[in-house]
LOROKOL-757560 format. One record per residue (C-alpha): z, y, x; residue in three letters. Coordinates in pm, whole numbers, padded with zeros to 5 digits, always signed. Layout:
N
ZYXALA ...
This chain:
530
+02673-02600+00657UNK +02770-02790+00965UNK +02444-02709+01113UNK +02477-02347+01050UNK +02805-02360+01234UNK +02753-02603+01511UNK +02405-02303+01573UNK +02620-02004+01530UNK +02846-02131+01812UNK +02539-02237+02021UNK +02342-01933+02021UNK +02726-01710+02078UNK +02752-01931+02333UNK +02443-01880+02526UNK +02459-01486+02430UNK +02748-01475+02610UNK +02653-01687+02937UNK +02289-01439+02942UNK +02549-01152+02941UNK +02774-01247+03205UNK +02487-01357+03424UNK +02308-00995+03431UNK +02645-00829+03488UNK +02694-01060+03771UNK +02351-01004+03923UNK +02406-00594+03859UNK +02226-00484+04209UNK +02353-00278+04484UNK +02275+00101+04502UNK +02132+00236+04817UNK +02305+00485+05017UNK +02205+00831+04896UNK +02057+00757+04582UNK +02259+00672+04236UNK +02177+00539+03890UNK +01980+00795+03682UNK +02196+00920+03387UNK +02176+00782+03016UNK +02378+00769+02689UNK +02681+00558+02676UNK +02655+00241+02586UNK +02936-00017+02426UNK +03104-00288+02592UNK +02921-00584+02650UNK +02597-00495+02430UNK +02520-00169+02631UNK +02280+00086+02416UNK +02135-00191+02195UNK +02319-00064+01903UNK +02235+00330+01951UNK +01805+00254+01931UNK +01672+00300+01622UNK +01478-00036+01477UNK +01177+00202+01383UNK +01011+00490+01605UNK +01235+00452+01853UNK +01055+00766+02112UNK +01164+01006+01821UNK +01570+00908+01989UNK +01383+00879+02331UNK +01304+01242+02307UNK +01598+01393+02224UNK +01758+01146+02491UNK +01546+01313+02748UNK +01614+01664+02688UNK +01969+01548+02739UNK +01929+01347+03021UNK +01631+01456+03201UNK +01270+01307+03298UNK +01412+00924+03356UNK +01694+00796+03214UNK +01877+00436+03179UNK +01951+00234+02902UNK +02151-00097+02921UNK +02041-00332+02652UNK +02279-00625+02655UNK +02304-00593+03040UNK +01878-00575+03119UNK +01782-00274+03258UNK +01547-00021+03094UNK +01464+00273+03224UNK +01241+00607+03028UNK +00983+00853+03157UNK +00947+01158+02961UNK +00708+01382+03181UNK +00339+01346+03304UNK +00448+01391+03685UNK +00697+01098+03709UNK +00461+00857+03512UNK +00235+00975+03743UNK +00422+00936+04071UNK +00575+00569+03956UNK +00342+00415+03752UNK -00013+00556+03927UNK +00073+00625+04284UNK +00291+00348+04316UNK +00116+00115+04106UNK +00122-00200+04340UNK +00502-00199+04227UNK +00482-00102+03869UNK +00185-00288+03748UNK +00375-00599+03621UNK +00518-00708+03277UNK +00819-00841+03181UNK +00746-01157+03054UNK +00900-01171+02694UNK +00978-01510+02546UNK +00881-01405+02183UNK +00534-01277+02227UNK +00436-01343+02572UNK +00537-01719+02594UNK +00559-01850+02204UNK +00326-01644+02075UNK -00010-01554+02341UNK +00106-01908+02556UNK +00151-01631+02867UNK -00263-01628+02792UNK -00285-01257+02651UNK -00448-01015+02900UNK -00194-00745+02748UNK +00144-00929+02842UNK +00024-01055+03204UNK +00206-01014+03535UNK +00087-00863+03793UNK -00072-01175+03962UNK -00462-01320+04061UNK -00500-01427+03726UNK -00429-01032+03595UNK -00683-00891+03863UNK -00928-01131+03725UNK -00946-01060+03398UNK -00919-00723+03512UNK -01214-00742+03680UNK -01405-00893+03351UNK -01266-00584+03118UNK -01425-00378+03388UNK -01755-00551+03383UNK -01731-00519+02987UNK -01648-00192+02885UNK -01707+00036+03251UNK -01880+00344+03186UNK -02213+00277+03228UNK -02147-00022+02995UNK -02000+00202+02709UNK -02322+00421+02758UNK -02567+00175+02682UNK -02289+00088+02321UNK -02422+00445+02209UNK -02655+00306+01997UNK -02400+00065+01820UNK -02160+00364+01807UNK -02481+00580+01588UNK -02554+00292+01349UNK -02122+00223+01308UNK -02067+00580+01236UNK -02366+00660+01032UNK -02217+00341+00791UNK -01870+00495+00827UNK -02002+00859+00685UNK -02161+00741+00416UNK -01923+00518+00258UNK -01660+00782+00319UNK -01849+01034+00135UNK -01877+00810-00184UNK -01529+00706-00207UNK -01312+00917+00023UNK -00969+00736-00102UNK -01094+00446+00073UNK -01042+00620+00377UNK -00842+00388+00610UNK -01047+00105+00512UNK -01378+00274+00626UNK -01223+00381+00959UNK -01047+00043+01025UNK -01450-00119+00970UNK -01571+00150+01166UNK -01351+00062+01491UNK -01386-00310+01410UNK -01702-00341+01339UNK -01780-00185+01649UNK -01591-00441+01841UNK -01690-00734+01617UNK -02055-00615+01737UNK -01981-00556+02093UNK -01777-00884+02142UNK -01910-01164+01907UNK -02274-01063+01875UNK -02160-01022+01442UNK -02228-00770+01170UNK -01964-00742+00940UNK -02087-00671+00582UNK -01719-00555+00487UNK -01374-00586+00543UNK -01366-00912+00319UNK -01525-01088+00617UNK -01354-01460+00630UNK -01376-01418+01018UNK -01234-01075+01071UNK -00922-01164+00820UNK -00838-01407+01093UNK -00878-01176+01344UNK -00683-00882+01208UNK -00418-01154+01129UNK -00370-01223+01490UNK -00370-00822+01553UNK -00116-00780+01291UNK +00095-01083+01432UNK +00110-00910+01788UNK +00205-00600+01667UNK +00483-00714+01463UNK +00651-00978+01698UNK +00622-00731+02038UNK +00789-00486+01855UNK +01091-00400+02014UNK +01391-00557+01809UNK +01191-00819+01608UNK +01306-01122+01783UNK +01634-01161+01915UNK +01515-01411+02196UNK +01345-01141+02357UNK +01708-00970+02406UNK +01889-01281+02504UNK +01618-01459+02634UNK +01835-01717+02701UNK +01798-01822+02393UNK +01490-02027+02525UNK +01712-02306+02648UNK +01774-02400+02289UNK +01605-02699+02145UNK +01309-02631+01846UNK +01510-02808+01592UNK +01787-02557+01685UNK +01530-02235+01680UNK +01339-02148+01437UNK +01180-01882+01582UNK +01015-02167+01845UNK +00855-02312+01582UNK +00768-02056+01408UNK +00553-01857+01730UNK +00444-02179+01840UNK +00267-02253+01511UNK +00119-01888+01537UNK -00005-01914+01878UNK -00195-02269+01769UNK -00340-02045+01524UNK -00508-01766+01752UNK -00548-02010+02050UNK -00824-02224+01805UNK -00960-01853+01690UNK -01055-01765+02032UNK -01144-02118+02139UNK -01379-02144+01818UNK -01548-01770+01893UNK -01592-01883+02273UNK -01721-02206+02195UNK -01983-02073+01902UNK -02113-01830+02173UNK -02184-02151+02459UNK -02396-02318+02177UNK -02605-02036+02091UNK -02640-01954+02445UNK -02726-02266+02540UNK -02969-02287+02240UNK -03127-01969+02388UNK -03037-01796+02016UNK -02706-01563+02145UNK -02697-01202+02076UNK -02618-00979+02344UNK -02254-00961+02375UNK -01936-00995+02567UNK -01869-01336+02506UNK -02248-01393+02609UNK -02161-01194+02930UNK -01906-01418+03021UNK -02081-01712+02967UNK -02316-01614+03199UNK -02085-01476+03477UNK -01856-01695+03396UNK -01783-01907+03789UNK -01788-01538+03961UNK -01412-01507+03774UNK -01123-01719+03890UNK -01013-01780+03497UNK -00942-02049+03300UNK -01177-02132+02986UNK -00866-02025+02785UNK -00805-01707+02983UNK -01215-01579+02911UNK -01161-01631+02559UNK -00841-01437+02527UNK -00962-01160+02776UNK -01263-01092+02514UNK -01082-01206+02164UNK -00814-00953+02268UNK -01058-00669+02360UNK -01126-00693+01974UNK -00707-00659+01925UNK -00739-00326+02187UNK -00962-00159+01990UNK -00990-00272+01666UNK -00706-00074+01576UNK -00644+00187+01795UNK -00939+00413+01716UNK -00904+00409+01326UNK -00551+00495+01389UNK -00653+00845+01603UNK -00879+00937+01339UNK -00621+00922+01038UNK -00431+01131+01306UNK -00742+01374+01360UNK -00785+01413+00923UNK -00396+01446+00856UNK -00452+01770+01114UNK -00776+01882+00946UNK -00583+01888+00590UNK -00273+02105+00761UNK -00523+02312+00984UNK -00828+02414+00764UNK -00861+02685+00994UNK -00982+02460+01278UNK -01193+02241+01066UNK -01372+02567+00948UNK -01331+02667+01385UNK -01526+02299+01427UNK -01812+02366+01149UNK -01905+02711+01329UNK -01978+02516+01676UNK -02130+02247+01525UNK -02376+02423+01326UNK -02425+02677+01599UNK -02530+02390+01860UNK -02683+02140+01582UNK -02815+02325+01296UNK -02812+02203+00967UNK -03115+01945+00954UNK -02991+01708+01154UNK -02645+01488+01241UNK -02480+01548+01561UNK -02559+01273+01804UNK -02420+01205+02207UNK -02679+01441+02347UNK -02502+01747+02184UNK -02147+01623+02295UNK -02173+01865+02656UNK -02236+02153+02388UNK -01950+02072+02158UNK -01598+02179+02346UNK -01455+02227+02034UNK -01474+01853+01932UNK -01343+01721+02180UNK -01033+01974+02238UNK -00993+01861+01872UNK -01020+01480+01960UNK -00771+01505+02262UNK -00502+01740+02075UNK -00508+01531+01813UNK -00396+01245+02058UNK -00146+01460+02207UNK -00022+01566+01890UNK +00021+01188+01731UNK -00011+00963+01990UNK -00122+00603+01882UNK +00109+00402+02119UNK +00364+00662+02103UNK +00667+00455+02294UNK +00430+00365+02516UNK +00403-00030+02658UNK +00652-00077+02997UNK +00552-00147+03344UNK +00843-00413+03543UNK +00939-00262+03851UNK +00868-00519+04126UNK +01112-00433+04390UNK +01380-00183+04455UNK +01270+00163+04447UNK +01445+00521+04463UNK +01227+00793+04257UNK +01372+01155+04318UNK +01722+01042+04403UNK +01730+00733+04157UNK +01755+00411+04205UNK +01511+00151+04023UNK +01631-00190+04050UNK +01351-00475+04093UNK +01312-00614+03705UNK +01365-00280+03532UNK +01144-00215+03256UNK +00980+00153+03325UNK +00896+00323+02947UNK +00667+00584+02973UNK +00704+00772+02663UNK +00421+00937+02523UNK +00571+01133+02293UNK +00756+01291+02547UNK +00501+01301+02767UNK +00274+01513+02547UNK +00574+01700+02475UNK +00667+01917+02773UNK +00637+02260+02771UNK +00580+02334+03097UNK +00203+02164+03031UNK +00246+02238+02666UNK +00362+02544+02561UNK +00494+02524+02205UNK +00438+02162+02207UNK +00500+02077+01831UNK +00206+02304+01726UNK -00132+02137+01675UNK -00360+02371+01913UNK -00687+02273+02073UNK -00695+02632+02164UNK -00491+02487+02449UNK -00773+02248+02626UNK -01046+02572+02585UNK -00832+02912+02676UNK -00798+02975+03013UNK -00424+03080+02916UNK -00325+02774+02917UNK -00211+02565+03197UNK -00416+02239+03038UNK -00733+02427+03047UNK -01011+02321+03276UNK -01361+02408+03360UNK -01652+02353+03290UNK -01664+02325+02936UNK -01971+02099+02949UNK -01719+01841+03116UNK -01379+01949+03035UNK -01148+01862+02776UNK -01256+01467+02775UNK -01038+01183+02735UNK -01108+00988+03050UNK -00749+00945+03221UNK -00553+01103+02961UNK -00191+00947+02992UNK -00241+00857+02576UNK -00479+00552+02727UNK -00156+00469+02925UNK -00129+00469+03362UNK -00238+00292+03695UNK -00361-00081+03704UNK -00294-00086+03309UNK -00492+00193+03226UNK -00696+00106+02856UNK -00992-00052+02978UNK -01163+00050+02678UNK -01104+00402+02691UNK -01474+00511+02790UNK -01596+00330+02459UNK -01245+00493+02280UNK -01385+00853+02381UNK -01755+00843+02286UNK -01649+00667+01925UNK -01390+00958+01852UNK -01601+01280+01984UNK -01908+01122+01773UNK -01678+01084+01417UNK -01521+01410+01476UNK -01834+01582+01518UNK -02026+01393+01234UNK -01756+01432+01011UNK -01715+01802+01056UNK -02059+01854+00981UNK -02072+01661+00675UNK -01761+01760+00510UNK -01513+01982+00404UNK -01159+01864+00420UNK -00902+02035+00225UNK -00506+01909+00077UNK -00564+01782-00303UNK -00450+01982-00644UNK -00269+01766-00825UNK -00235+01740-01193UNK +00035+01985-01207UNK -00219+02250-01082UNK -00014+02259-00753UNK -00102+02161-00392UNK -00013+01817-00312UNK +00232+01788-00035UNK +00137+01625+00274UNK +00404+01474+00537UNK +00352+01600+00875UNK +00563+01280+00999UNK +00530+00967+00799UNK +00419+00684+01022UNK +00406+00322+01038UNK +00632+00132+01257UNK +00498-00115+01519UNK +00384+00000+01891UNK +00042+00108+01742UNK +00105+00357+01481UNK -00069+00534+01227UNK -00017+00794+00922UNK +00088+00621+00642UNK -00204+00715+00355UNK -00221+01074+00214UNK -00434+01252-00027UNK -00684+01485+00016UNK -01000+01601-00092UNK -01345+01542+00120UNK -01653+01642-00002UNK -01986+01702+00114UNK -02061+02070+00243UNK -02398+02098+00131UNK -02695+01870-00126UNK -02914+01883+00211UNK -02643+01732+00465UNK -02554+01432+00172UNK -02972+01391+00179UNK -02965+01335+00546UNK -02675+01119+00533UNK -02788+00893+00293UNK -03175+00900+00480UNK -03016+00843+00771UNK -02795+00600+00646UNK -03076+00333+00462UNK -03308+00421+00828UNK -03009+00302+01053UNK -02948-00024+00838UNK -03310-00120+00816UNK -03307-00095+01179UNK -03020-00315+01237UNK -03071-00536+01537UNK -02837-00804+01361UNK -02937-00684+01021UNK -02979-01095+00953UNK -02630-01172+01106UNK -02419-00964+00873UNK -02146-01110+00701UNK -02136-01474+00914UNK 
């Protein structure tokens, strides 16, 4: 009980020292410009209190209709500052990237947890443009082009396990998107979602997730918290431990990869690819194996997560599934399944794709940028150290670029009506800078591969199935949230019902033929399951 006591008064202590000191430091404003407006906060604590512990743009939204494009929160005297439209993430966070290409360096998941080693969390330093560098290398366009082939085999897998057991859903998506990387990045085949090696995997994923979320840790709002001995934080030990954990996972995946290469056995890979370019990249051996171990944590989640997104809108909007069929089977006929070739052809699918990522964004708060020096934005002053938000539900939200912006349309990416719509069609609607992949120097680096795997499952599962909401036992329709989301920075639907089945005997044939032709040609058919 003493301890309790003799900690309480510690960590008040120190709260109230970290508070003081950022009032203290509070900057000066430069002639001309002023602070941009925000909700009141409280005395001492700022807005801390008024943010919601769970989907936090939903309050971020209605915030900006109040308050305009950027506005300023005070959490416990750090400054954080929101951008709800396209044109100011644009201006701040791509045209003036050199000053908002940084991170704030959180103590809970930055330092504790990644050991400041995660690509994700870095500052804008040598090391970042390094590893930047490698992610280019990795997953550049011409790179994801020559991953088509993976993509086929992944999806054709993906279609016909979700056609025998549609309930399953999530679990065939999430081994679609990580098998993929699993493939890509270790040279592996998984055989399921049992793999020993991918539990340990998604456990780091699902670690990052939950301690970056905002809120989880209160070190990360008083981070002076730091100064506290382990025996006095529990938290320290705790992150520590976890970091010891994924530090030996990447270490281990790294290190498996040098032997087989060395052994002249490796699979082409990215952890291969580093090996061998390895001294043209100023980066530690720790830094290589956390720029390709977290390439797995990008997309391992992130594309599963759109295409729950893309089937929740296919069971409210049967008219554009049925809109989807009728180009599909116009461009591909019915003997065949829809490959990349056809994807210049198919308009529809990917106005589908990218209104579904308007519609439910994955990273819907959107990660910050730090502000590196002062900076005045339209009258506004941005302090050095201010965390910039770009809100992407916001973002996708603004009427003037989308009109009746709560309203799943694709209709808005293909009609000429609308002030989204571009030509050609061939090209245009495509994913390839869309703010949902985030802006500037921390742009997705994986959104080329992102594009191709969501334009190919769209179109392949259009022309497969039918999609429809499920009759329950009651003889009724069974209701299907249009909002009910999980919490974390990546988010997806929580799971639903519906019915999927197979449009036609001939399609399932060519499924399943294509399906058993696909596995027996399996490059790593003999490495599946390791």
């Amino acid at each position: 009980m003493a301890i309790s006591s003799v900690t309480l008064a510690v960590f008040a202590s120190l709260i109230a020292l970290s508070i003081y000191k950022y009032v203290k430091s509070r900057p000066k404003v430069p002639q001309g410009a002023a602070f941009p407006p925000g909700p009141p906060g409280k005395p001492l604590v700022g807005n801390l209190l008024d943010i919601p512990p769970v989907h936090s743009w939903l309050r971020f939204k209605e915030w900006a209709d109040q308050y305009g494009p950027l506005f300023r929160l005070s959490l416990a005297g750090r400054e954080h500052y929101v951008v709800s439209t396209e044109k100011a993430a644009n201006v701040l966070l791509r045209e003036r990237g050199n000053n908002y290409s940084s991170r704030e360096q959180m103590p809970a998941a930055v330092q504790l947890l990644g050991g400041s080693l995660r690509p994700l969390f870095y500052p804008h330093d040598n090391t970042f443009r390094q590893a930047r560098k490698l992610m280019h290398l990795l997953c550049k366009e011409s790179a994801a082009t020559s991953y088509q082939p993976t993509q086929t085999l992944e999806s054709t897998r993906l279609l016909y396990d979700l056609i025998r057991k549609p309930d399953d859903y999530e679990g065939w998506l999430m081994r679609y998107s990580s098998g993929l990387i699993f493939r890509l990045g270790f040279g592996k085949a998984m055989k399921d979602n049992n793999d020993p090696l991918l539990k340990r995997i998604f456990k780091v994923v699902h670690q990052v997730e939950r301690v970056a979320s905002p809120g989880a840790y209160l070190v990360d709002t008083f981070p002076i918290l730091m100064q506290l001995p382990d025996w006095l934080a529990p938290f320290k030990r705790e992150l520590k431990g976890l970091h010891a954990e994924e530090r030996d996972l990447f270490s281990t995946l790294l290190n498996d990869m040098r032997r087989q290469t060395e052994q002249g056995k490796a699979p082409d890979c990215w952890e291969k690819t580093y090996i061998e370019h390895q001294k043209e990249y100023a980066l530690t051996e720790e830094h290589g194996a956390y720029v390709v171990g977290t390439l797995f944590e990008a997309g391992a989640g992130t594309t599963a997560a759109a295409m729950m997104s893309w089937l929740l809108c296919m069971v409210h909007h049967p008219e554009e599934l049925r809109k989807l069929q009728d180009q599909i089977d116009e461009v591909v006929g019915d003997s065949r399944l829809p490959n990349f070739d056809d994807m210049p052809n198919l308009p529809r699918v990917r106005a589908a794709a990218k209104e579904t990522l308007r519609w439910r964004p994955v990273t819907a708060g959107g990660l910050p940028h730090l502000s590196e020096k002062d900076d005045v934005y339209d009258g506004m002053f941005i302090p050095a150290g201010t965390n910039i938000h770009p809100n992407q539900w916001a973002i996708h939200r603004e009427p003037a670029l989308y009109p009746d912006p709560e309203t799943y349309n694709p209709d808005r990416w293909l009609n000429p009506k609308y002030p989204t719509y571009r030509e050609p069609l061939t090209q245009f609607p495509n994913l390839q800078n869309f703010s949902c992949f985030g802006f500037g120097r921390r742009i997705c680096p994986g959104q080329h591969i992102a594009e191709r795997s969501i334009h190919l499952l769209v179109a392949r599962i259009a022309w497969a199935c039918n999609i429809k909401r499920k009759v329950g036992k009651d003889g009724k329709l069974v209701e299907v949230p249009l909002y009910d989301y999980v919490s974390g920075f990546n988010v997806q639907p929580e799971w639903f019902a519906f019915d999927l089945t197979v449009r036609s005997e001939e399609r399932y044939k060519i499924v399943m033929e294509a399906h058993e032709m696909e596995m027996a040609a399996d490059p790593l058919k003999d490495r599946r399951g390791w």
